[in-house]
Each structure stands twice: as structure tokens, then as C-alpha cells.
KOLLOLUM-42276 format. One record per residue (C-alpha): x, y negated, z. Coordinates in steps of 0.1 Angstrom, whole numbers. Example, Ala and Ser with C-alpha at 12.3 -4.5 7.8 and 13.67 -1.06 7.14 Angstrom:
2
- 123 45 78
- 137 11 71
//
This chain:
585
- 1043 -798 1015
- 1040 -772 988
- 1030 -800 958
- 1043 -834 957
- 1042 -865 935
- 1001 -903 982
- 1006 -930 954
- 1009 -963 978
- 1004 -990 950
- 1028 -978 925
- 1017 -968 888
- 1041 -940 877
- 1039 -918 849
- 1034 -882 859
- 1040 -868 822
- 1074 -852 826
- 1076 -848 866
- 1042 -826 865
- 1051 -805 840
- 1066 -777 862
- 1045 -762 893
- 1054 -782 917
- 1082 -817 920
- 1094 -802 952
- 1097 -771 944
- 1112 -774 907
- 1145 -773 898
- 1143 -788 862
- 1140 -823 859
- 1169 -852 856
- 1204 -844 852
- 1231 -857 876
- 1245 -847 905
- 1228 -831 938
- 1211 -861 952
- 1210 -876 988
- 1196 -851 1011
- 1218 -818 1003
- 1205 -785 994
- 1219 -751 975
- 1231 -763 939
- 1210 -734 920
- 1201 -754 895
- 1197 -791 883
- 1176 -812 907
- 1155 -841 899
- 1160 -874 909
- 1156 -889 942
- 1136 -918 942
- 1145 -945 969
- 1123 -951 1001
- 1100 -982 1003
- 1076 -1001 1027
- 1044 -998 1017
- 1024 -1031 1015
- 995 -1039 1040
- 957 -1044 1032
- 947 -1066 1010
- 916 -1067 1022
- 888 -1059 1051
- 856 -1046 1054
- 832 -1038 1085
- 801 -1026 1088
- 775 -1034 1114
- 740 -1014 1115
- 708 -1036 1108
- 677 -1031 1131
- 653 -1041 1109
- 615 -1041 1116
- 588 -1026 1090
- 583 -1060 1076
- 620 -1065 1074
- 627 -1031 1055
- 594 -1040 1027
- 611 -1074 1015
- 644 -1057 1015
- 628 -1030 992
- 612 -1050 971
- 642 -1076 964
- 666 -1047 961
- 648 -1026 939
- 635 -1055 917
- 675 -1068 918
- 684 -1029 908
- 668 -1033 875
- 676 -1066 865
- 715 -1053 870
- 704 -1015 854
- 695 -1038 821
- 725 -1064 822
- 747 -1028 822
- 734 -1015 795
- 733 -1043 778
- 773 -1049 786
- 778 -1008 774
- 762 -1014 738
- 790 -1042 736
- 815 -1025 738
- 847 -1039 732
- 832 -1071 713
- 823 -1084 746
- 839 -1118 748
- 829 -1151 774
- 801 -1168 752
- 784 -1128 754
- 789 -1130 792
- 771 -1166 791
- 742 -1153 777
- 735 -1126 797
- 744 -1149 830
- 716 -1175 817
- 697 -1145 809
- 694 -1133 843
- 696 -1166 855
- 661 -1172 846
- 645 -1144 863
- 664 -1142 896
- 691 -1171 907
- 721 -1186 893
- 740 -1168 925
- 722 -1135 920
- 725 -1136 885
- 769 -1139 889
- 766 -1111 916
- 750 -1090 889
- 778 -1098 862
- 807 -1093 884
- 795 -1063 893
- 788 -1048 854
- 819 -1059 844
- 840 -1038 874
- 813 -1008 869
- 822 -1013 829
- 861 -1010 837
- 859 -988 864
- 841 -963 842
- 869 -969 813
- 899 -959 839
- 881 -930 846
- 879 -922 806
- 916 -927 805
- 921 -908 833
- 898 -882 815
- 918 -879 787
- 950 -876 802
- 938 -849 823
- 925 -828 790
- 961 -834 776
- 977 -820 799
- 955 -789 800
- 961 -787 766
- 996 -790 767
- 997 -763 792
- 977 -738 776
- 995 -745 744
- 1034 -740 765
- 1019 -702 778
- 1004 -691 743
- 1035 -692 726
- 1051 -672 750
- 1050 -632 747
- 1030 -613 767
- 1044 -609 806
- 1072 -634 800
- 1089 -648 825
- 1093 -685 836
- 1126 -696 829
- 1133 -729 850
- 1165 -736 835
- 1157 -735 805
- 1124 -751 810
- 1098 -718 795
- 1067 -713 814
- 1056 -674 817
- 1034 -659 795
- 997 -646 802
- 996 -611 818
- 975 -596 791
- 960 -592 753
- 927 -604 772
- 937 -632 789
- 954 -648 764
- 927 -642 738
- 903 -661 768
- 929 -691 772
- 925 -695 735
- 890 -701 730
- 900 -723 759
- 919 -744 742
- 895 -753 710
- 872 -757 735
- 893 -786 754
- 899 -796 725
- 866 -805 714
- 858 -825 748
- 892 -843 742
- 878 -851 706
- 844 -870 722
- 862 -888 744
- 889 -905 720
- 860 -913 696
- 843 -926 729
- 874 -946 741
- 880 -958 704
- 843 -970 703
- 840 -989 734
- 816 -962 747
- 813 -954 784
- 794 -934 803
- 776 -946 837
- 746 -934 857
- 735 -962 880
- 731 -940 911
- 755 -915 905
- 757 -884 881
- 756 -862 912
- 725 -874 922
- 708 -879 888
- 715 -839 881
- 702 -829 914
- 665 -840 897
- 667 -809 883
- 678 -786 909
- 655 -795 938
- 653 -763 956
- 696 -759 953
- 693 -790 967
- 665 -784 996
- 650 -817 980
- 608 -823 970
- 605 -849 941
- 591 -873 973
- 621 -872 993
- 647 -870 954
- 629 -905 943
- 634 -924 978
- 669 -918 975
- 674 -926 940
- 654 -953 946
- 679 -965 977
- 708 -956 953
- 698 -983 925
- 693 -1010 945
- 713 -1042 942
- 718 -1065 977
- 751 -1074 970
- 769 -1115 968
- 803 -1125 969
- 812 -1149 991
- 828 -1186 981
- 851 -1208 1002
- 836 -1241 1010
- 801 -1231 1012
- 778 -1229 1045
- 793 -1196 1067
- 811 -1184 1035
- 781 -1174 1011
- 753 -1188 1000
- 735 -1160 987
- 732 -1133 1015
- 740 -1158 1046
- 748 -1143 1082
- 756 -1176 1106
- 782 -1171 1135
- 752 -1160 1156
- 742 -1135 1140
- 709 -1147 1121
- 712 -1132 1083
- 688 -1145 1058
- 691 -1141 1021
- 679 -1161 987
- 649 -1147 972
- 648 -1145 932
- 625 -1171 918
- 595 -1138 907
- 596 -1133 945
- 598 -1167 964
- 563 -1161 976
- 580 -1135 1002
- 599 -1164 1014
- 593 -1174 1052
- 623 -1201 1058
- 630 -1236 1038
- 647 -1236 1002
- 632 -1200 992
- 651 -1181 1017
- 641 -1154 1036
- 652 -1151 1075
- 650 -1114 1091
- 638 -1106 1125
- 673 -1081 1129
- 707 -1096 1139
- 738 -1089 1132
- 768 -1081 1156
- 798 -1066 1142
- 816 -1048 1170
- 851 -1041 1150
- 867 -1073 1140
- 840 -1095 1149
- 863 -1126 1159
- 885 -1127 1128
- 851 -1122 1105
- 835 -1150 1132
- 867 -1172 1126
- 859 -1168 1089
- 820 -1178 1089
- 828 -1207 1110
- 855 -1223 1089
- 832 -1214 1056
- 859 -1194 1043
- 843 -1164 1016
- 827 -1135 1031
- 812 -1105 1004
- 784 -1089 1020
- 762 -1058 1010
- 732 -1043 1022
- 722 -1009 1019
- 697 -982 1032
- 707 -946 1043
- 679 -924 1041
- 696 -899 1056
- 695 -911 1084
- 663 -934 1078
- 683 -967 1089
- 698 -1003 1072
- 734 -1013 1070
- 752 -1044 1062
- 785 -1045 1050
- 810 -1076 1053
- 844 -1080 1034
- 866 -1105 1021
- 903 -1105 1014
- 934 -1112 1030
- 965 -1133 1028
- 994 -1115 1010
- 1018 -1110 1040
- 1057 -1104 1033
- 1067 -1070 1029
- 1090 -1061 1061
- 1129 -1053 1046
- 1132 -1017 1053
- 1163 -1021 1073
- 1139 -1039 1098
- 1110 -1016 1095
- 1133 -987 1108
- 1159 -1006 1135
- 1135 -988 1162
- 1141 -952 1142
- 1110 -940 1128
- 1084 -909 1132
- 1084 -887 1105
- 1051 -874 1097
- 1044 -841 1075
- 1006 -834 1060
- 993 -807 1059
- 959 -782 1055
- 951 -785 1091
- 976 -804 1108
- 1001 -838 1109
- 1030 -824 1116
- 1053 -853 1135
- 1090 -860 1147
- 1103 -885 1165
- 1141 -898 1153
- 1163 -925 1163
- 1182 -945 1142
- 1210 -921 1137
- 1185 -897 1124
- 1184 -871 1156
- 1149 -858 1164
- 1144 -866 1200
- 1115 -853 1222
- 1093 -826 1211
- 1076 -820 1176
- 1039 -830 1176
- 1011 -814 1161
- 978 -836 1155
- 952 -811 1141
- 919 -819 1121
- 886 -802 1102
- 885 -806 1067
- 854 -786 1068
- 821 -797 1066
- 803 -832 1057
- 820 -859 1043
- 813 -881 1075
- 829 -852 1098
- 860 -853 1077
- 865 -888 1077
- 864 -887 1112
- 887 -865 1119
- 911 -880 1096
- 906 -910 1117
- 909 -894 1151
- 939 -878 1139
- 956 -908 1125
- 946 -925 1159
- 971 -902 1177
- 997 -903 1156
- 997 -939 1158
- 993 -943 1199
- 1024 -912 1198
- 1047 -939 1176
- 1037 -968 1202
- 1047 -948 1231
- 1082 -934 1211
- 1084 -970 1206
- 1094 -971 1168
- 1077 -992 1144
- 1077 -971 1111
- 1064 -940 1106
- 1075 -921 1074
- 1052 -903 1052
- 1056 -884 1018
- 1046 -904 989
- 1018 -875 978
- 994 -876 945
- 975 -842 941
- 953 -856 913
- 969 -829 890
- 971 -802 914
- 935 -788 913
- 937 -781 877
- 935 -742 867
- 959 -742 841
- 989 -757 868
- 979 -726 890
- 965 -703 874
- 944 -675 894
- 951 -690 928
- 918 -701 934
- 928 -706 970
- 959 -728 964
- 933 -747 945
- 908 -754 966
- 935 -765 996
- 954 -790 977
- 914 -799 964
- 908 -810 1000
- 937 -829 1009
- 924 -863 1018
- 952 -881 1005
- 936 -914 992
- 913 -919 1022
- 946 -908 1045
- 969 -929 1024
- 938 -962 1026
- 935 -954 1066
- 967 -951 1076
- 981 -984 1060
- 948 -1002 1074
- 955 -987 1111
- 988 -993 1111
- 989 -1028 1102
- 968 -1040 1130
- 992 -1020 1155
- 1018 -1036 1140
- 1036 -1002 1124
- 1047 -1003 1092
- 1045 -972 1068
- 1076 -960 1046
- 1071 -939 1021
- 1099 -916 1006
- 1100 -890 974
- 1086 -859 988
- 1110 -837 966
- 1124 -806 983
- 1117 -819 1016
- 1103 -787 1032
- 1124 -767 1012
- 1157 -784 1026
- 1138 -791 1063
- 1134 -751 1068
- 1166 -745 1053
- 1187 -773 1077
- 1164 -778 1103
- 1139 -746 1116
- 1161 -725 1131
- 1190 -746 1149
- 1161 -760 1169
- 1142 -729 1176
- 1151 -718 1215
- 1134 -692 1231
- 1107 -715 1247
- 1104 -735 1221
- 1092 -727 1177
- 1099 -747 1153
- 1074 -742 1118
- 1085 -750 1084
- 1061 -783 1085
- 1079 -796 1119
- 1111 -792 1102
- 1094 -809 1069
- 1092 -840 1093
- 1130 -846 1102
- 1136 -836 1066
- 1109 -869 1061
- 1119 -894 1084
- 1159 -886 1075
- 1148 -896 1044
- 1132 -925 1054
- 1165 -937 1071
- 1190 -933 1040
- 1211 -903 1058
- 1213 -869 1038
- 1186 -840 1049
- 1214 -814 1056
- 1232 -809 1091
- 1268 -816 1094
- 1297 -786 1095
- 1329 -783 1104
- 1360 -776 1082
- 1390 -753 1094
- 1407 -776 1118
- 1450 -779 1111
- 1451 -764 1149
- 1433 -743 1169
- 1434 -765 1197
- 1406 -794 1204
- 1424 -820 1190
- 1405 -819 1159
- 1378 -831 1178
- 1339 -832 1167
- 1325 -819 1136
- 1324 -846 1112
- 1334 -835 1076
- 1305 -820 1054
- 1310 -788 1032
- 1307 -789 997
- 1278 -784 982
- 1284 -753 963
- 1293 -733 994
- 1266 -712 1004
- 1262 -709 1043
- 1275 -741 1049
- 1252 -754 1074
- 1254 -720 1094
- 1264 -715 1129
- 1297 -696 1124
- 1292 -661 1136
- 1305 -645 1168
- 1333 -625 1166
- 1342 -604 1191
- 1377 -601 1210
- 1405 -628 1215
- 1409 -648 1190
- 1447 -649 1186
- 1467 -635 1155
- 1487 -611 1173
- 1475 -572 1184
- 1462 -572 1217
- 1480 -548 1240
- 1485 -510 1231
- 1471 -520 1196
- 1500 -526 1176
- 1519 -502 1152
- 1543 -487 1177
- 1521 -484 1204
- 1526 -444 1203
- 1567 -446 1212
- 1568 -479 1230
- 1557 -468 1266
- 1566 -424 1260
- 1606 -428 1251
- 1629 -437 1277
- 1661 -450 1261
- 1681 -479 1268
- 1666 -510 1256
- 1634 -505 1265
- 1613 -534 1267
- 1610 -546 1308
- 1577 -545 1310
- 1571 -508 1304
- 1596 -503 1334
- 1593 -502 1372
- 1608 -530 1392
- 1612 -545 1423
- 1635 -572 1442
- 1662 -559 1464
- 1664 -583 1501
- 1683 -611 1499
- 1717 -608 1522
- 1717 -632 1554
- 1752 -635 1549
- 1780 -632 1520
//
């Protein structure tokens, strides 16, 4: 990959790694010595981070479509939109605290609600403010990291002349190309500035910012023919996108959860909020819909659940879209050991390289040798949101049924983040570079592969993606190339991956001069230094015998030795022949 630094559960500052254009790619970062994985010592190379198994899911979720009938779809209207602005009041009323919320606060806006829905609904609502209210303060942070960095860019490149060059060893960024862009970049800055002036006063004041069916579509309101929207068809999916029909489940009660209940045959029924019991049409306030449910992925693990009343979350929502219900189930699982890495990769493992279009995948045994032939699983990033996940999935299907039939049970992958990569001031002009490392689906990759994986019983490794295509083209792409066979930079990314994956160094071994020219030396073993440049080159071809000595009519008195004829001239430049032996003495 051409950027590097997906995340798989690990917090790590990015401060001083993202500072130069790309972790891979740099060659300023720690000091030490030339890490595990060779290369050409041009410069000081960062830190290699060790490999690590990634953890599996913590939780599960499937989703089953509902068939509901007119009557059906008019309660659930009415009981998610009347829901939708009970929990539209209990978040703002949760925003103007602020950080004085405390636990008596939260009581009172539990009974609060309490009174005009349910005591279930009425925790639903809560839990869900309170992880809207922090996931909206992450993103602040997030926010404001984001503008300091910009900042700190911009600031690096104004104080650099005009057409200055970057300077990796010394750590200088280059300078703007003219009197024009730089003056732009500055009002820039002030600008950025500004923004990152509202947000600390924000942050400092407890303030957050949240639009109960999205920002997106709230600004769409006011572009309706951008959008080919009419106001009609704008309100029924804002309308769809503020309802609540959401309830956590709790272990113990009847198939999991009391509040939106789906029995092990299918029957789903949910409790009405006391303003709307008359809509009820079962005992106890409940009402019991015509549709069923049948979940087609998972169904006996989420039936093993309902039956032994162990939690199940569920959520209803309506697409309209597509004009049609869904229900969602979740609920979390066990935390299962992480396998020792040793273990994971006993079977060798299949590197795996992402890329714009492509996976890019090796197979390699234990002794890190790629056996078999690179594979290439392609996908579309273009299009809908729906299309792309798809094709992530398809592709992430293949790769997984190609490491079954290899017959390892790891598959190494790079340990990506591009969350600083799309930024302008990292890139510059390169609108384009922009936009591709914009599209990389590396969370949704990074949630769907650990998923997948863990119910075929692969686990995932994932190793520091420093310098691994760099080192793969540079070790890899052309000893394997053959005439009926190419090799790209990204299938030689993969070996460089899954080497790393199994602790053995990226670079191919080399011989030294052996103490003889015969084969006793025997195989090449003994690696070259890693300061000699063309170390892990074939040696070239040389033409002729290879002996010391001057090959016939070569040497320095090759003019006199065959034309004088003196005594003492050498035998072989003489005629001569065997008299007969005598029969008798």
C-alpha cells in the first residue's frame, strides 16, 4: 500500500508517525538499527511494530426483512414516530447538561419519560441519549485533532522558502510553489484556526452537536432538486429516520426482551406506551403483528438464545427506499481466548495485500516460501453504498474459501488507518491520491473480515505495514517473474505481508564468496550486510571459463610460443607420434 498506519482494536497515537507523507514510505521516524525485514540503509527507518492476532467479534447482529401488512406498517408508524420525539426531547434535554450530567439527572429524566411511555421504553430511550451524547463528543475530539494537525501542517510549509525542498533527514517539509499559494494557505490557516477556536470552547462547555436523523439528510431540505427529492417524498424519510423502535434485551426475561418480543417461532409483538394502549390487540398492552420473523443467517444460534431467555437487542426500521420493514437482532458474545500466534500460523498463512481494485493474495508455508500462484480477488468501489458493501463481501468470501483450500488458518493483513490520509494539507494537489485512499473501505473490510473469518475458523494477523511494498518489489517482483507468469508490486506486497506475519525477515537470502570454488560450500545460507547495495541480486553472467588462468593463445607470449623453433619448446606445440613396439629384444 502506498499509505499506512486497518486499526484492529488498538488505540495508538498517530501524532509523530503521521507527520511525514506516508509511515511506509518515510524514512524519518525512530532511531536504531534496520529492523526485521531488510531493506537499503538510506536513511533511519522507523520502528517495526510486532505482529498480533486480532481478537474476534464481540458481538452479532442479523437482520431479517418484515412483511408487514398496511395495518401492521400504521401502528409501527405511529409508535415509532410518537417514541422519536419522546427520545428527540430526552436528547436535548441531556445536550443542555452538559458535563453536569450526573445519576440523580439521569433519574429524572428516566421517571420523566417513564410516565408517558413505559419503564422499558423509557431505559431504551436513555441508553440510547447517553451513547448518541458520547458518540458525538469522540467525534469532537476526533474533530479537533484533525484541525491540529492541518494546522501544524500548514504552519511546517509556511516557514519554509518558496520552492524548498523536503528534507527527510532532517525532517523539513517543502515549501509552497509560489508567492500565491502561500499567501492562499495563509488565510487558510486563520481560518482553521477559527473553526479550531469553536470547537475547544465547545468541548470546554460540554456542547455537542447532533441532528436526530442525520446532518446529511437535514441539509438535503434545502437542496431538493440536487437531491431529485419533492418536500412529500424529503418528510417521509425524515420522518422514517427519527423514529425510535429500538429495546435492549435482558437475560432472564421471556425469549430475551420484554419490550420488542420475537418467540422462537417467529411471532414478534411489542409493548405499546401507556398514550397508545388503545392500539393494543393482545393481553398486557401488547401489540402482536400479522408478519413473522425468520432469520435465514444464524437463525439457530439466535433461536438457541430466545429459547434459553438469554438477551437479545432488537430494532425495527423502515427503508423507504425500497418501501419495506426490517428488523434487526443483536446481542453480544462470550470473550473467546485469543489464539497464540505461534498456533495461528503452524499451517503458514496467506498474505493478503489491499488495494484500489483488488486483494492481492499469497499463499506461504511456514518457512515463509510462497507456494502456488498469486491471487487476485477484484471488486467495485464504485457506485451505491449497498453495491460496495457487497462486493467487499463477495471479495472477502473468496479469499476466505482460497485459505480453506491452501489449508492455513491465518491470513495476514496490514494493520491500515487512512483516517488522516484524505486530508489536503498531507497531499497537497493530488486530488486523485485523495479521493483513492478516501474510498478504501478499511473499517467495513477490517469489521467483515474478522466477522467472516471467525465463523470459518481463520484467524486474522495483523502486522506493521511499514515498507512492505517498498521491500516486496525490491526482494520479491522480479525473482518470481518467468516468462509465463507477472508478478505486480501488490503480489509481491503479499509475501512481503505474510513474511511478516511469520517473524522471518522480508529480504531473500544471498550467498557470500565461498573459501572454494567447488560445491562444498554448499547452499546459500549467509545474508549480506545491510549496507551492500545489490545484495539480493542474481549475480550476473559472465561470459568465458571461469578459471584464473588465460585460456589458450591468450596469454602474454602467445606471439613466440607456437612461431620459434628452438630446443625447449613446449611438447604440445610439437608433432608426435609412437614408434611400433619391437616383437622381440
Amino acid at each position: 500500500m502506498w499509505v499506512c498506519c486497518l486499526r484492529f482494536g488498538r488505540e495508538r497515537e498517530f501524532a509523530g508517525r503521521m507527520s511525514d507523507l506516508c509511515g511506509c514510505c518515510s524514512l524519518t521516524g525512530v532511531d536504531g538499527d534496520l529492523p526485521q525485514g531488510g531493506g537499503v540503509r538510506v536513511g533511519t527507518l522507523r520502528e517495526v511494530e510486532a505482529s498480533f492476532v486480532v481478537p474476534g467479534p464481540a458481538g452479532v447482529a442479523i437482520r431479517d426483512r418484515l412483511r408487514v401488512s398496511e395495518a401492521d406498517a400504521a401502528v409501527l408508524t405511529e409508535v415509532g414516530v410518537y417514541l422519536g420525539s419522546l427520545a428527540a426531547g430526552d436528547l436535548a434535554e441531556r445536550s443542555r447538561q452538559g458535563l453536569g450530567h450526573d445519576a440523580a439527572s439521569w433519574a429524572v429524566r428516566k421517571r420523566s419519560l417513564t410516565g408517558r411511555s413505559s419503564a422499558r421504553w423509557a431505559g431504551s430511550i436513555t441508553k440510547a441519549t447517553h451513547d448518541q451524547w458520547a458518540l458525538a463528543r469522540r467525534g469532537q475530539a476526533a474533530h479537533m485533532a484533525r484541525l491540529r494537525g492541518h494546522i501544524a501542517s500548514i504552519e511546517a510549509r509556511l516557514a519554509r522558502p518558496l520552492g524548498a525542498k523536503a528534507d527527510k533527514r532532517e525532517g523539513l517539509v517543502r515549501g509552497y510553489g509560489s508567492r500565491g499559494e502561500w499567501h492562499a494557505k495563509s488565510r487558510r490557516l486563520q481560518t482553521l484556526k477559527d473553526r479550531l477556536a469553536v470547537v475547544e470552547a465547545d468541548r470546554a462547555a460540554g456542547r455537542v452537536r447532533v441532528v436526530r436523523g442525520g446532518k446529511r439528510l437535514a441539509n438535503t431540505r434545502h437542496h431538493l432538486q440536487a437531491a431529485g427529492l419533492d418536500e412529500q417524498a424529503w418528510r417521509e424519510r425524515w420522518r422514517s429516520e427519527r423514529m425510535f423502535l429500538a429495546a435492549d434485551g435482558e437475560t432472564g426475561k421471556r425469549f430475551g426482551n420484554e419490550t420488542i418480543r420475537v418467540t422462537d417461532t417467529g411471532q414478534l409483538s411489542l409493548k405499546l406506551p401507556a398514550p397508545l394502549a388503545r392500539l393494543a390487540n393482545a393481553p398486557h398492552g401488547r401489540y402482536l403483528l400479522d408478519a413473522t420473523v425468520a432469520f435465514r443467517h444464524r437463525s439457530q444460534e439466535w433461536c438457541d438464545r430466545v429459547t434459553a431467555n438469554r438477551a437479545v437487542a432488537y430494532r425495527i426500521h423502515h427503508d423507504v427506499m425500497r418501501g419495506r420493514w426490517y428488523v434487526t437482532a443483536s446481542w453480544q458474545r462470550a470473550a473467546a481466548p485469543v489464539l497464540p500466534l505461534q498456533a495461528a500460523l503452524a499451517r503458514g498463512v496467506v498474505g493478503v495485500d489491499m488495494n484500489d481494485d483488488h486483494l492481492a493474495a499469497w499463499h506461504l508455508d511456514v518457512h515463509g516460501n510462497p507456494v502456488g500462484e498469486p491471487q487476485r480477488f477484484f471488486y467495485d468501489l464504485t457506485g451505491t453504498a449497498q453495491h460496495r458493501n457487497a462486493q467487499i463481501r463477495h471479495a472477502l468470501t473468496r479469499l476466505l474459501h482460497h485459505a480453506r483450500r491452501c489449508g492455513a488458518a491465518a491470513i495476514a493483513i496490514e494493520d491500515l488507518d487512512f483516517s488522516d490520509g484524505t486530508s489536503r494539507e498531507k497531499h497537497g494537489r493530488n486530488k486523485r491520491f485523495r479521493r483513492l485512499i478516501s474510498r478504501f473501505p478499511t473499517a467495513k473490510l477490517k469489521a467483515r473480515l474478522v466477522s467472516m473469518a471467525a465463523e470459518q475458523d481463520i484467524a486474522v494477523v495483523a502486522v506493521d505495514p511499514a515498507y512492505t511494498s517498498r521491500w516486496g518489489a525490491q526482494h520479491w517482483q522480479k525473482p518470481l517473474t518467468t516468462p509465463t507468469r507477472t508478478i505486480s508490486r501488490h503480489d509481491a506486497a503479499s509475501i512481503a505481508i505474510g513474511r511478516r506475519a511469520l517473524g522471518h525477515p522480508i529480504r531473500r537470502r544471498t550467498t557470500p564468496p565461498p573459501h572454494h570454488r567447488s560445491d562444498g560450500a554448499g547452499h546459500r545460507i549467509v545474508q549480506a550486510r545491510p549496507e551492500i547495495r545489490r545484495r539480493e541480486e542474481t549475480r550476473p553472467h559472465v561470459p568465458g571459463p571461469r578459471t584464473g588462468c588465460a585460456p589458450p593463445g591468450r596469454g602474454a607470449k602467445a606471439g613466440d610460443q607456437g612461431a620459434q623453433h628452438r630446443s625447449g619448446h613446449p611438447a604440445e606445440h610439437e608433432s608426435w607420434q609412437q614408434d611400433s613396439l619391437p616383437l622381440s629384444l
